[in-house]
LUMBA-72861 format. One record per residue (C-alpha): residue in three letters; residue number from 1; x, y, z. Coordinates in steps of 0.5 Angstrom, whole numbers, padded with zeros to 4 digits. Layout:
BEGIN
{site "ALA", NUM, {X, Y, Z}}
...
# end
This chain:
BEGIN
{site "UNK", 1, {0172, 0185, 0031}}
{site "UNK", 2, {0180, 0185, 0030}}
{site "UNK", 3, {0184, 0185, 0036}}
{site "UNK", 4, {0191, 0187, 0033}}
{site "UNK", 5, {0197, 0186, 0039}}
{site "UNK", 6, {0201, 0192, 0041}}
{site "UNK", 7, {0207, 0192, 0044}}
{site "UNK", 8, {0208, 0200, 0043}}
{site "UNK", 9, {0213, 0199, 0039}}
{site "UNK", 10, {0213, 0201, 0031}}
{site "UNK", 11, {0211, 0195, 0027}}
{site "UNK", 12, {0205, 0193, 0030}}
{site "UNK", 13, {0203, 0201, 0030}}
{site "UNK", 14, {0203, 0200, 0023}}
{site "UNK", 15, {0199, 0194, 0023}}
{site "UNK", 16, {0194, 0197, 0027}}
{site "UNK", 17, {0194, 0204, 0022}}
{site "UNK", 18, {0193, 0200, 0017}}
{site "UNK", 19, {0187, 0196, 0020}}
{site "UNK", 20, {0184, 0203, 0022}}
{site "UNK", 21, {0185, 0206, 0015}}
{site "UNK", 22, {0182, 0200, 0012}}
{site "UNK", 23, {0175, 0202, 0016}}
{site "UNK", 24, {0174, 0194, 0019}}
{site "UNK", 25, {0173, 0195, 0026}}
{site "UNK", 26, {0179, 0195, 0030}}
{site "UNK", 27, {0181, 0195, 0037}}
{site "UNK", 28, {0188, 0194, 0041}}
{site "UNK", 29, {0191, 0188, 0045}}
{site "UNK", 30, {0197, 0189, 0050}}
{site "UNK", 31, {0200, 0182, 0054}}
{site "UNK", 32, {0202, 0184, 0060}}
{site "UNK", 33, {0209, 0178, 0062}}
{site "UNK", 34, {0210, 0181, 0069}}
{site "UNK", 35, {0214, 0187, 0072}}
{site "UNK", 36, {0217, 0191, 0066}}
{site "UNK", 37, {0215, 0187, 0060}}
{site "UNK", 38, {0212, 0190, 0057}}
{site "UNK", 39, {0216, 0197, 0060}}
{site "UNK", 40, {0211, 0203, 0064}}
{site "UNK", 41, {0212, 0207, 0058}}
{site "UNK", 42, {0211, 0202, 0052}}
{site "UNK", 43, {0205, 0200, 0056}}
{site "UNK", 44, {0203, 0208, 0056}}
{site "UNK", 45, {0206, 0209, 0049}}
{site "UNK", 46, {0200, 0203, 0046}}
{site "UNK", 47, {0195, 0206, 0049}}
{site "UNK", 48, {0196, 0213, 0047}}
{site "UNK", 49, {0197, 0209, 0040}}
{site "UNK", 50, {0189, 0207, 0041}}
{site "UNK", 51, {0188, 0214, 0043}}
{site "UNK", 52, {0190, 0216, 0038}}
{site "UNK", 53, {0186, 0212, 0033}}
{site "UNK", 54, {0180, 0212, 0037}}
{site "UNK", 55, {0180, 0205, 0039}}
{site "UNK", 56, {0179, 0201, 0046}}
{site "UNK", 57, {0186, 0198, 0049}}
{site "UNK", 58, {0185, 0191, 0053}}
{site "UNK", 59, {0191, 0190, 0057}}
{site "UNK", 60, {0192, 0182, 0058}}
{site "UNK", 61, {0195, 0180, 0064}}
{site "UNK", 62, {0199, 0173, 0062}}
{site "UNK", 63, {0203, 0172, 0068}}
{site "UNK", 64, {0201, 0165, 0069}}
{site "UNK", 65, {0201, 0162, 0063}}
{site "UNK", 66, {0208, 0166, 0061}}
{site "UNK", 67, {0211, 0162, 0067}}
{site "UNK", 68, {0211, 0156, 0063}}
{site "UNK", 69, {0216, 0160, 0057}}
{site "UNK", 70, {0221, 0161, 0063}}
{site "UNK", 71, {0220, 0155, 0066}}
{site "UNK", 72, {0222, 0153, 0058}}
{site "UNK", 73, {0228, 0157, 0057}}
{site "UNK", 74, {0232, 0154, 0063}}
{site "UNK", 75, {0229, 0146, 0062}}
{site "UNK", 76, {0232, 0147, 0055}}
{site "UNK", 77, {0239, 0151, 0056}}
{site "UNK", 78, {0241, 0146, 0063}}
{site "UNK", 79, {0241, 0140, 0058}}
{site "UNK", 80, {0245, 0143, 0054}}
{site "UNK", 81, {0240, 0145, 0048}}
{site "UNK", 82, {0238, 0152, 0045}}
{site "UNK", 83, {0232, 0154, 0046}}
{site "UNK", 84, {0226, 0158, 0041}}
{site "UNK", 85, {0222, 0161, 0047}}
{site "UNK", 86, {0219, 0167, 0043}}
{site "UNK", 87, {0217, 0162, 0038}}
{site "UNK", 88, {0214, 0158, 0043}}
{site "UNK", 89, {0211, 0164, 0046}}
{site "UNK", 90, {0208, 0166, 0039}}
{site "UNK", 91, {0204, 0158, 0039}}
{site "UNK", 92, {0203, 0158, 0045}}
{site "UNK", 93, {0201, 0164, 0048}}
{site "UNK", 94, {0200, 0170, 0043}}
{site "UNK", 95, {0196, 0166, 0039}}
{site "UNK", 96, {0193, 0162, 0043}}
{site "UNK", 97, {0192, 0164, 0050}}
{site "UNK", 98, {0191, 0171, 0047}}
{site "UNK", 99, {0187, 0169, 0042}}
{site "UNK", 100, {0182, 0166, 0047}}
{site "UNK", 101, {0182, 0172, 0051}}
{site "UNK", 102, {0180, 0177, 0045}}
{site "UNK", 103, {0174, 0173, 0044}}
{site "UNK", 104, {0172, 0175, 0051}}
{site "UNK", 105, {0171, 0182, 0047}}
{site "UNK", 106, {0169, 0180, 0041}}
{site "UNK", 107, {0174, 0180, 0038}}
{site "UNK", 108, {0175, 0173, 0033}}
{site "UNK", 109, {0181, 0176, 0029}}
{site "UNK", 110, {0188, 0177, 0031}}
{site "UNK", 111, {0193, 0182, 0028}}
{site "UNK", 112, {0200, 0183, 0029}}
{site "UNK", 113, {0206, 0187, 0027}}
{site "UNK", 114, {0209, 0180, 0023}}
{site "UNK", 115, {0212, 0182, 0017}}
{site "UNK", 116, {0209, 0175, 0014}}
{site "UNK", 117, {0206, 0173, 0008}}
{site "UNK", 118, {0199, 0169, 0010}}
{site "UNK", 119, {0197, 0164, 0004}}
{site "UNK", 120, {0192, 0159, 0003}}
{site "UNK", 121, {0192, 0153, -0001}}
{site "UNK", 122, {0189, 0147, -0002}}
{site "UNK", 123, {0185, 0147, 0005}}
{site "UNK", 124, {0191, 0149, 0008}}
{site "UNK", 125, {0193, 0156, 0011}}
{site "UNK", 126, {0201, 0157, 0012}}
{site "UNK", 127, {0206, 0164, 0012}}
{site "UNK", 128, {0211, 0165, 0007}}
{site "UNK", 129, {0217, 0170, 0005}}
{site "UNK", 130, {0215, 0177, 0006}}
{site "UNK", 131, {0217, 0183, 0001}}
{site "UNK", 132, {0221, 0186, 0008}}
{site "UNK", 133, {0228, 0183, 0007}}
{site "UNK", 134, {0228, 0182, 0016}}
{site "UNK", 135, {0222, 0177, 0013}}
{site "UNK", 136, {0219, 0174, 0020}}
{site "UNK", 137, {0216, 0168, 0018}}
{site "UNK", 138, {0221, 0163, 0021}}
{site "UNK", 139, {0218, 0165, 0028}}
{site "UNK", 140, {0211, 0163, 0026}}
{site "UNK", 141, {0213, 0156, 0024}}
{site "UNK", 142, {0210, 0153, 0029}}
{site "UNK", 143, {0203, 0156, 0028}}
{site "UNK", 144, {0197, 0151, 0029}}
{site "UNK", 145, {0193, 0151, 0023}}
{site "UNK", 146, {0187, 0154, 0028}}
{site "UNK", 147, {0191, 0160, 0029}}
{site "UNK", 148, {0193, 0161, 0022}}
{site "UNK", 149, {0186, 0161, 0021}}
{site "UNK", 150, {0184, 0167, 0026}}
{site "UNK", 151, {0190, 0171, 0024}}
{site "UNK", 152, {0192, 0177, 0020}}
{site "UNK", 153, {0199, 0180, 0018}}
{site "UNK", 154, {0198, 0187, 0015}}
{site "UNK", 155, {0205, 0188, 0014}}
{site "UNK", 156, {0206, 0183, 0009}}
{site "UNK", 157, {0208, 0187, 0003}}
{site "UNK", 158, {0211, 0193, 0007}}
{site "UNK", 159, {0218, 0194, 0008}}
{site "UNK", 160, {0220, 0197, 0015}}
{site "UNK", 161, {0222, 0204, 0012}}
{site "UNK", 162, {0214, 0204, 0009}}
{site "UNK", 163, {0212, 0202, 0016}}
{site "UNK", 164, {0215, 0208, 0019}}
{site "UNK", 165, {0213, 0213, 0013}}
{site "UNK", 166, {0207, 0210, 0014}}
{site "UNK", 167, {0207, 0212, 0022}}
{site "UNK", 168, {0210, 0219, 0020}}
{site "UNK", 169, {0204, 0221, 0015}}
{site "UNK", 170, {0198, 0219, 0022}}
{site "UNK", 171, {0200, 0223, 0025}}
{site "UNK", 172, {0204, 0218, 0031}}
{site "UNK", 173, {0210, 0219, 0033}}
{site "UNK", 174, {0213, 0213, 0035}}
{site "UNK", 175, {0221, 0213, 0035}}
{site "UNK", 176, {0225, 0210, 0029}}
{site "UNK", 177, {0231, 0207, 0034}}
{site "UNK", 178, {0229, 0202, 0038}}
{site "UNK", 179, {0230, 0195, 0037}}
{site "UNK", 180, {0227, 0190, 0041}}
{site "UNK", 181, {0230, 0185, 0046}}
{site "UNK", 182, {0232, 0178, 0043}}
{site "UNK", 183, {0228, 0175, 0049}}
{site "UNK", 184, {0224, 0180, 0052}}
{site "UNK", 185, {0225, 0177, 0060}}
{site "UNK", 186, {0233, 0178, 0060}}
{site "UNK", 187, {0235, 0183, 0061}}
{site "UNK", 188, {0242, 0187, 0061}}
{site "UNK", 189, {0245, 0182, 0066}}
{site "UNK", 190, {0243, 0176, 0060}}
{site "UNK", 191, {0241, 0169, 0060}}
{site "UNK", 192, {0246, 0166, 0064}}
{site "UNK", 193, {0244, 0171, 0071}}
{site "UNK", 194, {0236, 0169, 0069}}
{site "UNK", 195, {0238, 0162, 0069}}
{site "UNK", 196, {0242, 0161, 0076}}
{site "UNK", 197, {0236, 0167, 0079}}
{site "UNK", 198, {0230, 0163, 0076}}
{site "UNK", 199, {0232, 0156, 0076}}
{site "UNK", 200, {0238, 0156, 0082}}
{site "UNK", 201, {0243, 0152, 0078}}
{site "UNK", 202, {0250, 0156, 0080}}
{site "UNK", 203, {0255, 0154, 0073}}
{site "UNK", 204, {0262, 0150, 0074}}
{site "UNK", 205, {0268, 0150, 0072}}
{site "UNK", 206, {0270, 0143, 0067}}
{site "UNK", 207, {0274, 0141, 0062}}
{site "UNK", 208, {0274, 0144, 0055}}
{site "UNK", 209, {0275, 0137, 0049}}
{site "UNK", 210, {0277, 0137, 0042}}
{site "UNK", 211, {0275, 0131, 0038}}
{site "UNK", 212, {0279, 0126, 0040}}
{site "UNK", 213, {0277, 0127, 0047}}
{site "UNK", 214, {0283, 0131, 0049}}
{site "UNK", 215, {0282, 0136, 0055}}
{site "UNK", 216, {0286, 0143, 0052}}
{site "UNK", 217, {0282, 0148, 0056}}
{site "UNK", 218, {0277, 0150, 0061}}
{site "UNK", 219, {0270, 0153, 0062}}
{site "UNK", 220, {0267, 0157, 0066}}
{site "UNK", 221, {0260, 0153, 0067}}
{site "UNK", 222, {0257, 0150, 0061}}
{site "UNK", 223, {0251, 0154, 0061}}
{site "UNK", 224, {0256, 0160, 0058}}
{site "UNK", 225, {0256, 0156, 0051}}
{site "UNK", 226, {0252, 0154, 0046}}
{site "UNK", 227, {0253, 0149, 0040}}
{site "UNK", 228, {0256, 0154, 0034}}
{site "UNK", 229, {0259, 0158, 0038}}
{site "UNK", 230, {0266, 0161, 0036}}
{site "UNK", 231, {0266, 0168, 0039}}
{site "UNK", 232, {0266, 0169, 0046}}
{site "UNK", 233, {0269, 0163, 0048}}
{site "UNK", 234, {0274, 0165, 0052}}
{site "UNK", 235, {0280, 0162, 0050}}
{site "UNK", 236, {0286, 0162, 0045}}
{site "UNK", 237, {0286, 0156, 0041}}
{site "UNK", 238, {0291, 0160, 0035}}
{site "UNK", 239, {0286, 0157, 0029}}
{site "UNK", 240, {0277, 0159, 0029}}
{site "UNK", 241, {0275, 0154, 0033}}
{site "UNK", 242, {0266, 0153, 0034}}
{site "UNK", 243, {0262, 0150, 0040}}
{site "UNK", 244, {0261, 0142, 0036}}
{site "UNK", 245, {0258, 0139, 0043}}
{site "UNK", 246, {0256, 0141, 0050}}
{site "UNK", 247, {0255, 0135, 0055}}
{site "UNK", 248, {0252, 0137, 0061}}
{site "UNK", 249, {0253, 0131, 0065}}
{site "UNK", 250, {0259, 0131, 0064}}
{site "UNK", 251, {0260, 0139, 0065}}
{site "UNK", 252, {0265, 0138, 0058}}
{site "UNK", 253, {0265, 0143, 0052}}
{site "UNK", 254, {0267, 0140, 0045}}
{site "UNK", 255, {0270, 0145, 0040}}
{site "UNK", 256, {0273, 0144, 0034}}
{site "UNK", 257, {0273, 0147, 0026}}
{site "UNK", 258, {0268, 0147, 0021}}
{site "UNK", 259, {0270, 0141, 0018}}
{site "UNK", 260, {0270, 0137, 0024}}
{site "UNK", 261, {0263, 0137, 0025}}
{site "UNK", 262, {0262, 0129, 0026}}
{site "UNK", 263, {0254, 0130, 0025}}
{site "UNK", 264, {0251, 0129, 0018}}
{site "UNK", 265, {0242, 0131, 0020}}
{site "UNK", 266, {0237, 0131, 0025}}
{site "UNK", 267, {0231, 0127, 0028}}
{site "UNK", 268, {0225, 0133, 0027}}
{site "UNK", 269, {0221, 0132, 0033}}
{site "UNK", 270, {0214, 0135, 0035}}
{site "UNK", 271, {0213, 0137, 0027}}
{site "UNK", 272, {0208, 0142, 0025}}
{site "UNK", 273, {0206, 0141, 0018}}
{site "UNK", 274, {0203, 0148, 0015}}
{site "UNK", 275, {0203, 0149, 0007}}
{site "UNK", 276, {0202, 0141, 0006}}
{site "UNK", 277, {0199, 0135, 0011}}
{site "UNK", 278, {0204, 0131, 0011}}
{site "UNK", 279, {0211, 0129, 0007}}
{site "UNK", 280, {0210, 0122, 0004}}
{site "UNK", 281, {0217, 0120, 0002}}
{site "UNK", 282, {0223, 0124, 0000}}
{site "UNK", 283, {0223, 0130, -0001}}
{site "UNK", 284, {0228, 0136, -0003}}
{site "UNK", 285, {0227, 0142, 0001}}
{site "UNK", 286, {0231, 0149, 0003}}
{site "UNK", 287, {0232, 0148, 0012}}
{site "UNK", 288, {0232, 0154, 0016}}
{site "UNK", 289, {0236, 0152, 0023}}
{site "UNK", 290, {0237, 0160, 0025}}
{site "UNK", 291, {0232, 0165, 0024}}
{site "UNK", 292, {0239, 0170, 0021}}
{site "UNK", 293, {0240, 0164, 0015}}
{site "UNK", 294, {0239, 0163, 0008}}
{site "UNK", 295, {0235, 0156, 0008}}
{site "UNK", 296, {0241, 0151, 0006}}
{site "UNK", 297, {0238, 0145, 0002}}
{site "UNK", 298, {0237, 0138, 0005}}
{site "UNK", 299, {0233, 0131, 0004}}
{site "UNK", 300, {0227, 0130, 0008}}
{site "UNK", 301, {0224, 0123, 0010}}
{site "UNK", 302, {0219, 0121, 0013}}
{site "UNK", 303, {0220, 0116, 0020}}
{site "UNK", 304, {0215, 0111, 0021}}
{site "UNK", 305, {0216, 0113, 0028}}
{site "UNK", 306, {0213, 0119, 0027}}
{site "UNK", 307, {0217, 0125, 0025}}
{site "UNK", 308, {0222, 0127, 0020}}
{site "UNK", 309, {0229, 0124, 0019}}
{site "UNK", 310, {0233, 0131, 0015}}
{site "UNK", 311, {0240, 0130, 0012}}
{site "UNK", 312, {0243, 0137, 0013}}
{site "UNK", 313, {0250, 0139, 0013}}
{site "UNK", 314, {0251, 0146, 0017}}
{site "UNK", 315, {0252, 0146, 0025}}
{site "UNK", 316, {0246, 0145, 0029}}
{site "UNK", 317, {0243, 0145, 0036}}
{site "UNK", 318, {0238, 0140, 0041}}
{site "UNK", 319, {0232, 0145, 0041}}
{site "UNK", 320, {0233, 0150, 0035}}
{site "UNK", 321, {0227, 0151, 0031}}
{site "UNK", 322, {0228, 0148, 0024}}
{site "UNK", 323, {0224, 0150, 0018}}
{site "UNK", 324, {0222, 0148, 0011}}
{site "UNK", 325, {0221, 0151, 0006}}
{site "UNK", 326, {0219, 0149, -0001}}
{site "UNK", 327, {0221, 0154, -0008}}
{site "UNK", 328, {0217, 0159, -0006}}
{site "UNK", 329, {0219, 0161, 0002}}
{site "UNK", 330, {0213, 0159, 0004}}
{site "UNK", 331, {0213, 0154, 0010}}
{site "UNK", 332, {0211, 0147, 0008}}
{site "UNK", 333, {0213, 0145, 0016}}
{site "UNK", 334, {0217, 0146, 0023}}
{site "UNK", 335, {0218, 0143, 0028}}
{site "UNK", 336, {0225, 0141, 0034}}
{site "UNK", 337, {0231, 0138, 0033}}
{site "UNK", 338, {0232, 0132, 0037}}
{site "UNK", 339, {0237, 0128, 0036}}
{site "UNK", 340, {0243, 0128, 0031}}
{site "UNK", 341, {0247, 0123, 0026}}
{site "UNK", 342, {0253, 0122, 0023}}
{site "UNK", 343, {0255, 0119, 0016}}
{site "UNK", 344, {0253, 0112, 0018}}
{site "UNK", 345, {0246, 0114, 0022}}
# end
C-alpha cells in the first residue's frame, strides 16, 4: 500500500492521480498541525479528493511531534541564524513520523507532490533535479537513506501546467491560483509576531554598524533582520546595502555592500550524505544555500573533526540549508551552516 500525502492542494492531487491511474493500491494521508493547518477547507477539499478516487483518507494528528519544529524556528531565529523549518519538518515529521504512522494501515510507502527525481546508484538512494523548473529537491536534502527508500515522487517528470491538466482531465477540481505558505504556521502577521507569542521574546531597538564598527543607524529589534537582506530594512543608507552580520547579544546589525562581505566558506554541520557515503578529499561541486539559487561553484574538504569545510563566495547564514550537488543535479549531500570564515580561516 502507498500512503500519498495530501495537504488538498494541487500537486499532491496530481501525485495521488497518477498513483490510482497506475492501478497500485493507493490510500490518502493528511498531517493535521494544529488549529487551521491544515485549514477547515484544505482538510475537506483532501477528502473529497479520495472520494473521488475511491480511496480511504487517514488524518494524522501530529500535533506533539509539530511542537519541536516551532520550538526550532524560534531557537534558530533568536540566536541570530536562519532557519529551514519545512526542511526539517520534511526529515523529521512527513518522513518519519508519517511514515511510521502509515504503517499502522499497511501502508509502507510514502508519496508525495514533490517535484524530485528519485535515483539509485551504487547502493545508495538520492533525489536529483526534476524536469519542473521550481524543481523541489533542495527541501528534501536532508532525507535519511531510510526514508529515501520508502518514498515516491510521482511528479518527477511533470511540469506544474501537466499537473493541473492532468487534474482537469480526472475530472477533479482543484483551484489553479493557490500558493502555498512559505512556513504553514505564520500566518499573515509574520514571523516576528509568531516569535514574540510562542517564545515571549519582545525586540529591542540597537544600533545599526558598518564594517568598521561605526553606529550609523538604528534597528527596530534584531529578530526584523536576517543575513542577506537588503530590502525592508528601514533606513536610507544612499547606496545597496545588505544584512552582513546580526549579533544578538549585543542587539547589533551589520550592513555593508556586496564587497564588503568579510567571510569566504562555512563549517557544514550535521552532514547528510545521499548520492555518495562519504567525500574523501577535496572536491569541486556546485552549493545551493537558497532554495531560489542556481548552485555557485565551491571547493569541498573533509574535516577530521567531522563535517565539511566549504569555501563559497556568496552571502550565507548560520542555520541555511546548504546543498551539494554533482554535474548532473543530483544531491551528493546537505547539511547546516555553522560557523564561518575569512580569507586567512
Amino acid at each position: 500500500m502507498i500512503a500519498v500525502g495530501l495537504s488538498g492542494g494541487a500537486d499532491s492531487a496530481a501525485a495521488a492521480i497518477v498513483l490510482h491511474e497506475s492501478g497500485l493500491p493507493v490510500c490518502g494521508m493528511t498531517a493535521w498541525f494544529g488549529e487551521s493547518n491544515p485549514s477547515a477547507h484544505h482538510l475537506d477539499r483532501a477528502a473529497y479528493i479520495c472520494r473521488y478516487l475511491g480511496m480511504e483518507h487517514h488524518v494524522i494528528d501530529v500535533r506533539r511531534e509539530f511542537e519541536s519544529i516551532k520550538r526550532y524556528f524560534c531557537d534558530e531565529y533568536l540566536a541570530g541564524g536562519t532557519p529551514n523549518p519545512c526542511i526539517i519538518c520534511n526529515r523529521d515529521i512527513k518522513f518519519d513520523v508519517l511514515s511510521e504512522r502509515a504503517r499502522q494501515f499497511g501502508a509502507d510507502t510514502i508519496a508525495t507532490g514533490h517535484y524530485v527525481k528519485k535515483g539509485y546508484d551504487a547502493g545508495r538512494y538520492y533525489v536529483a533535479r526534476a524536469r519542473e523548473k521550481n524543481s523541489q529537491e533542495y527541501f528534501l536534502g536532508l532525507l535519511p537513506q531510510e526514508a529515501l527508500e520508502r518514498s515516491m515522487f510521482p511528479l518527477d517528470d511533470m511540469s506544474k501546467a501537466d499537473a493541473h491538466a492532468l487534474i482537469e482531465k480526472s475530472g477533479l477540481t482543484i483551484p489553479r491560483n493557490e500558493t502555498s505558505q512559505d512556513v504553514c504556521f505564520i500566518d499573515s502577521g509574520g514571523y516576528v509576531l509568531f516569535i514574540r507569542s510562542y517564545a515571549g521574546y519582545q525586540p529591542v531597538p540597537g544600533p545599526v554598524l558598518n564594517r568598521k564598527g561605526r553606529v550609523i543607524g538604528q534597528h527596530r529589534g534584531a529578530l526584523y533582520y536576517t543575513i542577506g537582506q537588503r530590502k525592508g530594512l528601514g533606513m536610507g543608507f544612499g547606496k545597496k546595502v545588505y544584512v552582513l552580520g546580526i549579533d544578538p547579544a549585543l542587539n547589533t546589525v551589520t550592513v555593508g555592500s556586496l564587497g564588503e562581505w568579510p567571510y569566504r566558506g562555512f563549517i557544514l554541520e550535521k552532514v547528510n550524505y545521499m548520492r555518495i557515503p562519504y567525500i574523501e578529499g577535496p572536491l569541486e561541486a556546485l552549493v545551493k544555500v537558497r532554495y531560489r539559487q542556481e548552485g555557485e561553484e565551491a571547493r569541498i574538504e573533509p574535516r577530521a573533526g567531522g563535517g565539511l569545510t566549504v569555501h563559497y563566495r556568496g552571502l550565507f547564514s548560520p542555520g541555511q540549508l546548504a546543498v551539494v550537488y554533482d554535474p548532473d543535479s543530483a544531491v551528493l549531500c546537505a547539511g547546516i551552516i555553522g560557523s564561518a570564515f575569512g580569507q586567512t580561516g
